[in-house]
C-alpha positions in Angstrom: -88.1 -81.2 15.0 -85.4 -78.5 15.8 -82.6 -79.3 17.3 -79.9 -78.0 19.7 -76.6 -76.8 17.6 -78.8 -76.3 14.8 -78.3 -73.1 12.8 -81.3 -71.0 11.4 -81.2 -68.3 8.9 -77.7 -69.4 8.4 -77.1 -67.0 11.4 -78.7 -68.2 15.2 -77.7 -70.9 16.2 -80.2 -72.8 18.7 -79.1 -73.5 22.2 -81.6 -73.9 24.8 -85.5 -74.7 24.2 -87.3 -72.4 26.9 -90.9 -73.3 25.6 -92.6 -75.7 23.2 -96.6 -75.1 23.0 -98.8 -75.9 20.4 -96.8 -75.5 17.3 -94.8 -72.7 19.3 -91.0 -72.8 20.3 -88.8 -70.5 22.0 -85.4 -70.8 21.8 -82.5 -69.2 23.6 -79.5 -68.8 20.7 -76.3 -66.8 19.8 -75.9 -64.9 17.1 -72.8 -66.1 15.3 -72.1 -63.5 13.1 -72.7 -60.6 15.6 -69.0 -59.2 16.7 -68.6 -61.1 19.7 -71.7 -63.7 19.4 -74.9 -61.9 21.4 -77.3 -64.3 23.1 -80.7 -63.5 21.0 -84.3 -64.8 21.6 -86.0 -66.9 18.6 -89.5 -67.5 18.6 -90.9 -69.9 16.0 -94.4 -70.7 14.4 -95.1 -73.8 12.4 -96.9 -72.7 9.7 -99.5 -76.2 9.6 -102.9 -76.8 8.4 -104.3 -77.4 12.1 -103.0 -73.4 12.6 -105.6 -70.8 12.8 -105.2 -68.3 10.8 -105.1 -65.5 13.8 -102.9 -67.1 15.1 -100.4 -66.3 12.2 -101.7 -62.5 12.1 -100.8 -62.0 16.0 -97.3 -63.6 14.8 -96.7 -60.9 12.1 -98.1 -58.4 14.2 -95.8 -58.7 17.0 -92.9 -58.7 14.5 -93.9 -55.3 12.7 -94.7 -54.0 16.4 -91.4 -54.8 17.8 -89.9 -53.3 14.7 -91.2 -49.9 15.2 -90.1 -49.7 19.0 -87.1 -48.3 20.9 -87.3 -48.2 24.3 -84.5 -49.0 26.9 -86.9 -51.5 28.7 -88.2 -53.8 25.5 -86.9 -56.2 23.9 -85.4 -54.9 20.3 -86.1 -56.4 16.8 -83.8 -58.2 15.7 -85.0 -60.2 12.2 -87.8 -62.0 10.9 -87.5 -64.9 8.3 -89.3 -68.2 7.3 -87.7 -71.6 7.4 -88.4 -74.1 4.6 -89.8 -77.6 5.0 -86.6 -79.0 4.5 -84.9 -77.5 7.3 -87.9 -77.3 9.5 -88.3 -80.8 8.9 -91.5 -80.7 7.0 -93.1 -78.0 8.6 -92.2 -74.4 7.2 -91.6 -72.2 10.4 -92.0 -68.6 10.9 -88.9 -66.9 13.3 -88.6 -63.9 15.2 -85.5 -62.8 16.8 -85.4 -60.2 19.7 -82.8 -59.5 22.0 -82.3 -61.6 24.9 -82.6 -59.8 27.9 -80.5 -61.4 30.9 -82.4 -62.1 34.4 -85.5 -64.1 35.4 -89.6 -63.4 35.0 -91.0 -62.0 37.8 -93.4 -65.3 37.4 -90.3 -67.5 38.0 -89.2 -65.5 41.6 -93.1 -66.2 42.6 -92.6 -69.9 42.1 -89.1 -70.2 43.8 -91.2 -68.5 47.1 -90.1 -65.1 46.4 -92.2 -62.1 47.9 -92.1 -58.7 47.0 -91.8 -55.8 50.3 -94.2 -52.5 49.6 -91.2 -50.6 47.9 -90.0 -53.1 45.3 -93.8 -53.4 44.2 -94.0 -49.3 44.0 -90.8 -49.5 42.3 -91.8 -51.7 39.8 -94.7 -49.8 39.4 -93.3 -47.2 38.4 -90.9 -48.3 35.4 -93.8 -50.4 33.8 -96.1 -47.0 34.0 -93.0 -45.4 32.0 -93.1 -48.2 29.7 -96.9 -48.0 29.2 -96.7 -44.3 28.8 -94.1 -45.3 25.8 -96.5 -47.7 24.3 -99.6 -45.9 25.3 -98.3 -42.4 23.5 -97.7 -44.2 20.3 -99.3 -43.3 17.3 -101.3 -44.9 16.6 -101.1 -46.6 20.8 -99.4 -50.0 21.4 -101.6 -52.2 23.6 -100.2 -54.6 25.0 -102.9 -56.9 26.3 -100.9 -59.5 27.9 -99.1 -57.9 31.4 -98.4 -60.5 33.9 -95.7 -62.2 35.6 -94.4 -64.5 33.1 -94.2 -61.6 30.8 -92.6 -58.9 32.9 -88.4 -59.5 33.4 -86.5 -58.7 36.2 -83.1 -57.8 34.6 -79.8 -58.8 36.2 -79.5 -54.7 36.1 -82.2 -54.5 38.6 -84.8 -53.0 35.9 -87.9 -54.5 34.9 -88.4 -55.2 30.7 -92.0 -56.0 29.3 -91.7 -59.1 26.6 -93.6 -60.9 24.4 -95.8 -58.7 22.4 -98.0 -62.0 20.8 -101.3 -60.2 22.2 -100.6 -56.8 21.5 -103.6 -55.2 19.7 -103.9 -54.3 15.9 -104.3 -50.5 15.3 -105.9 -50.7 12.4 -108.2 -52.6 13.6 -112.0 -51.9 12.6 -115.1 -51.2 14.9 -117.3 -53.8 14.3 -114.8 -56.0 13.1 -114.5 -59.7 14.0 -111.5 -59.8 17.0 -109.2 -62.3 18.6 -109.6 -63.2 22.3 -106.3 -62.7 23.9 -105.4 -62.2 27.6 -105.1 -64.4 30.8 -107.3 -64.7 32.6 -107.6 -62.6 36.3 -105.2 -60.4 34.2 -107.5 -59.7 31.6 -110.0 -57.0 32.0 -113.7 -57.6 31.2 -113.7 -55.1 28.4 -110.8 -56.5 26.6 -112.5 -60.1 26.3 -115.3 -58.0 24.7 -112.4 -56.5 22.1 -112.6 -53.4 23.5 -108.8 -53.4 25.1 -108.2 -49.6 25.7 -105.1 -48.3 27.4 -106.7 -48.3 30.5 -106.7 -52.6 30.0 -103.4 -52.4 30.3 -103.3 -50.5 33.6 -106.0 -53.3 35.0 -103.1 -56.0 34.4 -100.4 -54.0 35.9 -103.0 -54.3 38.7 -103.6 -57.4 39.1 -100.1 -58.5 38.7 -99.2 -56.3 41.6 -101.7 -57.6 43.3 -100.1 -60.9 42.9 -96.1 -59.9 43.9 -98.0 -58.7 46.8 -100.1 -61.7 48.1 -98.2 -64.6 46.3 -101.5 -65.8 44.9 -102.9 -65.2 41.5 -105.7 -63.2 40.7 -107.5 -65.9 39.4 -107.5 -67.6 42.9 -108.5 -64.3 45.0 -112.0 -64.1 46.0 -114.3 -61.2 43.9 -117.3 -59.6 45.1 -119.3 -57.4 42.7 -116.6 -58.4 39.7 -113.6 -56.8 42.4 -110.2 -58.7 43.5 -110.6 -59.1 47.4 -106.7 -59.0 48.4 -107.0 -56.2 51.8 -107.1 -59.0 54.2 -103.9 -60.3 52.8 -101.8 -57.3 52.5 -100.4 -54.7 54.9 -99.8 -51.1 53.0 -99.6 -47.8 52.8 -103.6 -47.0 52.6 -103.1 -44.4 49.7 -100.8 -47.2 48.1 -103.3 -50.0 48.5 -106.1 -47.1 47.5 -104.2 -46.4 44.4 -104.2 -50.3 43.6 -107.5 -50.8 44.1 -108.2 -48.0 41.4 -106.2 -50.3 38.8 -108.3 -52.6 38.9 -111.5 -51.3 38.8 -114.0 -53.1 36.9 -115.8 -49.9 35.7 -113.8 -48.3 33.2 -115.0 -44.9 34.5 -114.0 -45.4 38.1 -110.1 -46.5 36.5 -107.1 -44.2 35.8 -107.6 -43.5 31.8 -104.2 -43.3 30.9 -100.6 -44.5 32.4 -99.0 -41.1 32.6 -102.3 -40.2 34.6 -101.8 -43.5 37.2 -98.1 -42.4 37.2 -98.5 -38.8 38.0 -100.9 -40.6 40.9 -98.5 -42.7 42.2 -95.3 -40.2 42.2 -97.5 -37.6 43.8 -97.8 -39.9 46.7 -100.6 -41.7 45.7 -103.8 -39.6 45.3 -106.6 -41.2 43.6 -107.8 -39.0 40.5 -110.1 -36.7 41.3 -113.9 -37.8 43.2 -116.7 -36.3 41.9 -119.9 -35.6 44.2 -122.9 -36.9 42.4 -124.9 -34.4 40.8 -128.1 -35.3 42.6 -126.7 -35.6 46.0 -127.9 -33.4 49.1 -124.7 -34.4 51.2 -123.0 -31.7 52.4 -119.2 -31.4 52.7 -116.6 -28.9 54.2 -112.9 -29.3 53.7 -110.0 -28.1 54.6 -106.5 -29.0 55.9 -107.3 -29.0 59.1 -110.6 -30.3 59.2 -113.6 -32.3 57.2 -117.2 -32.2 58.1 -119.9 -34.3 56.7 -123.5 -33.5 57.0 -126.2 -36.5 55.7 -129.8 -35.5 55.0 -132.3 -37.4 57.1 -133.3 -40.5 55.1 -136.5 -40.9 53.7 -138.6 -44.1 56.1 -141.6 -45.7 54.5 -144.7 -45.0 57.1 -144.0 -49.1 57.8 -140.8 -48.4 59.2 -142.3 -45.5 61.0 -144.1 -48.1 62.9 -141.6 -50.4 63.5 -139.3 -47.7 65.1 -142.1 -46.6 67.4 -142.7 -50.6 68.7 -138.9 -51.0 68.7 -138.6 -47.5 70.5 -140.9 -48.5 73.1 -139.9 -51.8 73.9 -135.7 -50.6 74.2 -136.9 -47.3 75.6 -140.0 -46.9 77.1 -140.3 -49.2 80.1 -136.9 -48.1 81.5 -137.7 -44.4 81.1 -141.0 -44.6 82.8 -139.3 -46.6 85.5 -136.1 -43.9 85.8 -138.1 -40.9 85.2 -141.6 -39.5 86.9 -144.2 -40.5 85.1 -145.8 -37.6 83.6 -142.7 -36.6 82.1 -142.0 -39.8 80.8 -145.4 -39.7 79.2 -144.4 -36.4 77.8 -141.5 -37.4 76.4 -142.7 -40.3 74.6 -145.9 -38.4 73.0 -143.7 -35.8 71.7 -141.4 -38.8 70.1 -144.2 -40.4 68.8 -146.0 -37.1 67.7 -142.9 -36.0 65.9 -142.2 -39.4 64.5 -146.3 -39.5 62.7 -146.1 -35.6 61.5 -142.4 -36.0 59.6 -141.1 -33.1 61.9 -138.9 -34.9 64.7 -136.1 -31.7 64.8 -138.6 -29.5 66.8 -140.4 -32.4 69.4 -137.1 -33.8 69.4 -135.4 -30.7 70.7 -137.7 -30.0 72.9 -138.1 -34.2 74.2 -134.1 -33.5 74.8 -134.4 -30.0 76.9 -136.7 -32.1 79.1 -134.8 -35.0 79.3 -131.6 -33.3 79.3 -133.2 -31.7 82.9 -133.9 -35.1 84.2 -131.0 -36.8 83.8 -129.2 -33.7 85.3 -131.5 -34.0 88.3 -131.3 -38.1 88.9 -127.8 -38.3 87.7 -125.7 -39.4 90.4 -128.4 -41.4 91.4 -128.9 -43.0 88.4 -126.2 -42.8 86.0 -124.9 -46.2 85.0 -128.5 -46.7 84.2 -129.1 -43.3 82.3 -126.0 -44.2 80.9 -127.1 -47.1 78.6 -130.4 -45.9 78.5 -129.3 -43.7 76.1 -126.8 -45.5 74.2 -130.0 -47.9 73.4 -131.9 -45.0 72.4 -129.1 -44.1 70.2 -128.6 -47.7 68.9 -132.7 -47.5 67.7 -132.1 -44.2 66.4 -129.2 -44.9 64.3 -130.8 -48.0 62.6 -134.0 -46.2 61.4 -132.6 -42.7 60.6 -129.0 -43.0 60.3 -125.5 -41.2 61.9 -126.2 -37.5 60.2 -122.4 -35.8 61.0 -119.2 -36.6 60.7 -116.5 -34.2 62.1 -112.8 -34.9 61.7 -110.4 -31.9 62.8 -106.9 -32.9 63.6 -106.0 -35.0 65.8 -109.6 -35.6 66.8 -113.0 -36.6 65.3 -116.4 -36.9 66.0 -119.4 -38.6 65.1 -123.3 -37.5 66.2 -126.2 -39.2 66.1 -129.2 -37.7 64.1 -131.0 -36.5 67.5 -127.4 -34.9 69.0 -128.5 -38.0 72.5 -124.7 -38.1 73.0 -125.1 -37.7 76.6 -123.6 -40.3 78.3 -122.6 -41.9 75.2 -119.3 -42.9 75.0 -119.3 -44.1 71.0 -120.1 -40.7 71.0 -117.8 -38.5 72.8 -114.5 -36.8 70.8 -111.9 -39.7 70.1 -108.5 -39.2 68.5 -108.8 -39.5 64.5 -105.6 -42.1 65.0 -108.1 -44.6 66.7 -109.6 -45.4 63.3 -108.4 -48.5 61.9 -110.3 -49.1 58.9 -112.6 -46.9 56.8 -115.0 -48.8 54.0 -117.9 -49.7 52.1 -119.7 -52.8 53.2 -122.1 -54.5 51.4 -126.0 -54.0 52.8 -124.4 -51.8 55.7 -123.1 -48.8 54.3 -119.8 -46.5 55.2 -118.4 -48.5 58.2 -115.8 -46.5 60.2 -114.2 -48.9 62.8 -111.9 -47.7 65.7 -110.4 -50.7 68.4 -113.7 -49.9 70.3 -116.5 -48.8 68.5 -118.4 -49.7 64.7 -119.9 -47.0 63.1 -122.3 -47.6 59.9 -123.3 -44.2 57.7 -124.9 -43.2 54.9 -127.3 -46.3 54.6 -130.0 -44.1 52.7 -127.2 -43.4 50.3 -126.7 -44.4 47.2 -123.3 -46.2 46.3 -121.8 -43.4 43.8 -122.2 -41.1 47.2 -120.7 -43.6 49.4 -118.3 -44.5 47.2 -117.3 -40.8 46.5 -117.5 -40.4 50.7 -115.1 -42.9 51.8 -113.0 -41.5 48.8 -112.8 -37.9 50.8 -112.1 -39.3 53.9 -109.5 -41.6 53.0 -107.9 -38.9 51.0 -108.5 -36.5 53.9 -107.0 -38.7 56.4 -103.8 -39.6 53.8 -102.8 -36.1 54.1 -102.0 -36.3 57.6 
């Protein structure tokens, strides 16, 4: 076993073991013949017949990688040398010395209780982006495959240092070719376990690892839901900030920054997403400007069963409390025109006219009747909504707007102009749809969408409303 006080390479002299794991040691030492002594880092590798032999090639690796780099916020080569059995005390040991860099893992503040505010996780952000973008810009790139806590130094200088490079991936490496599985898992992208780590792996860590300076829990122990960390609920952020997090750790590389000096351009420009992309296919339509943002949704397409069901469900909410508010005869009216325009496929025309009419009514029997009338027609609008979907959205500063597919706002107050700093959360939800929530009213959109449009949606409104 190495000792304390014992010198290697005739040079480092150990001092403090800071990690003994499976024929691995790490070793704080001094450098003796450095002018003064300089603390140094030595990492060491028994070389033993239980080894596997990758495990020796990531070894190497990281030595020739560290070798080549020279950046203010690594750790710098130093030497690499082999011990002999004699003085590794029948083992023959493999060393690597790096600088040691003063100050304490971010993985060590988490488990003395310490928790990172909104700016000291931006700010960290940003210097491990400029390391990446180092790495990343190589040629050929450095991957590091390995960004987490434990791995990421807070330096008594304030600055953050990326260590241990014992994952980083081989650039020669050959497509097809057998690979190592590195990473930790929660930290660890699903491609890279596939060995197919691309630059973009590395941005997913720096996700998830802000992710857990943020929430004090590790990824690992967050809830997923269609392969995605679940952390909102346990956060409170800037949305663009928590937006541009969430893109980090996307589980489809296509929907992920590509690059570092792409996420970092992102973040400095305060926080805009990369660029959304309408589907090709899709028949919304969307207006933009600075001032305002209007989104029209095509009527969805109902199968004839749920043509019936909406006339039973319209009759049974509907009919029986028109016929008793109304005369009759128009009530009669009103209903065969509903149902006529429902059976044909053309509801804009009988529905315009079904509104004229009872538009007229309720103008007539309003005083008398309006608490009635009143939520009447905010059951009508409730049916409507769940068969055929909220059609417009219209936001123009301060105010927005959002209208039914049959424009029966009268009386409605989900529906009447509310100020756009009412909305408290904008977001997909799954088997719902687009669910815009204010402190009084839900609203659900876009249920006959497909998730690329909602996706690229809520995208345009968030990034709408962020510019306010």
């Amino acid at each position: 076993m190495l000792q304390t006080e014992q010198v290697l390479g005739e040079r480092y002299q150990l001092r403090q073991q800071l990690g003994n794991n499976a024929g691995r040691q790490t070793w704080l030492a001094t450098d003796i013949k450095a002018s003064p002594a300089k603390p140094v880092i030595v990492k060491l590798l028994a070389f033993s017949p239980q080894m596997q032999w990758e495990e020796f090639k990531l070894f190497e690796r990281e030595a020739q990688v560290l070798k080549s780099l020279n950046h203010p916020r690594l750790p710098k080569y130093r030497d690499y040398f082999s011990l002999d059995r004699d003085m590794g005390k029948g083992l023959c040991w493999f060393a690597l010395v790096q600088d040691y860099i003063p100050g304490q893992s971010l993985q060590q503040l988490l488990d003395e209780g310490r928790r990172f505010t909104e700016e000291q996780v931006r700010s960290l952000a940003t210097q491990v982006l400029e390391i990446l973008t180092y790495l990343h810009g190589l040629n050929p790139p450095v991957l590091h495959r390995d960004i987490k806590p434990s791995n990421l130094i807070w330096g008594e200088d304030e600055q953050v240092y990326l260590v241990d490079f014992g994952a980083v991936a081989d650039p020669t490496a050959v497509e097809g070719a057998t690979f190592t599985v590195v990473g930790t898992a929660g930290y660890a992208p699903l491609e890279q376990f596939y060995g197919k780590a691309v630059p973009a792996s590395d941005l997913y860590a720096l996700g998830a690892t802000l992710i857990h300076l943020l929430t004090g829990t590790a990824p690992a122990d967050l809830p997923q839901s269609n392969l995605r960390i679940q952390f909102r609920d346990k956060v409170s952020l800037n949305p663009s900030f928590l937006r541009w997090i969430e893109s980090l750790v996307q589980s489809d590389l296509d929907r992920r920054f590509s690059s570092a000096i792409q996420a970092l351009e992102a973040l400095l420009s305060g926080f805009s997403l990369q660029k959304s992309h309408k589907p090709a296919s899709s028949r919304v339509r969307l207006k933009k400007s600075l001032q305002k943002l209007i989104i029209k949704i095509p009527r969805r397409r109902i199968l004839i069963g749920n043509y019936v069901k909406f006339i039973v469900k319209l009759m049974l909410v509907v009919g029986v409390r028109l016929f008793l508010l109304l005369p009759n005869l128009m009530g009669l009216i009103i209903s065969l025109w509903i149902i006529y325009g429902v059976l044909s496929g053309e509801l804009v025309k009988p529905a315009i006219i079904a509104s004229i009419v009872l538009i007229i009514l309720i103008r007539l029997s309003w005083e008398r009747n309006k608490q009635e009338i009143a939520s009447l027609l905010a059951d009508l609008n409730e049916v409507i909504e769940q068969y055929f979907g909220l059609r417009s959205v219209r936001l123009f500063r301060p105010k927005f707007a959002i209208e039914p597919p049959l424009l029966l706002r009268f009386g409605d107050k989900r529906y009447r102009v509310q100020p756009i700093s009412d909305i408290e959360t904008i977001d997909l939800v799954p088997l719902e749809g687009i669910v815009i929530e204010t402190g009084k009213y839900r609203y659900v959109l876009g249920q006959g969408l497909t998730e690329p449009e909602r996706e690229w949606l809520v995208q345009e409104i968030q990034d709408w409303l962020s510019q306010g």
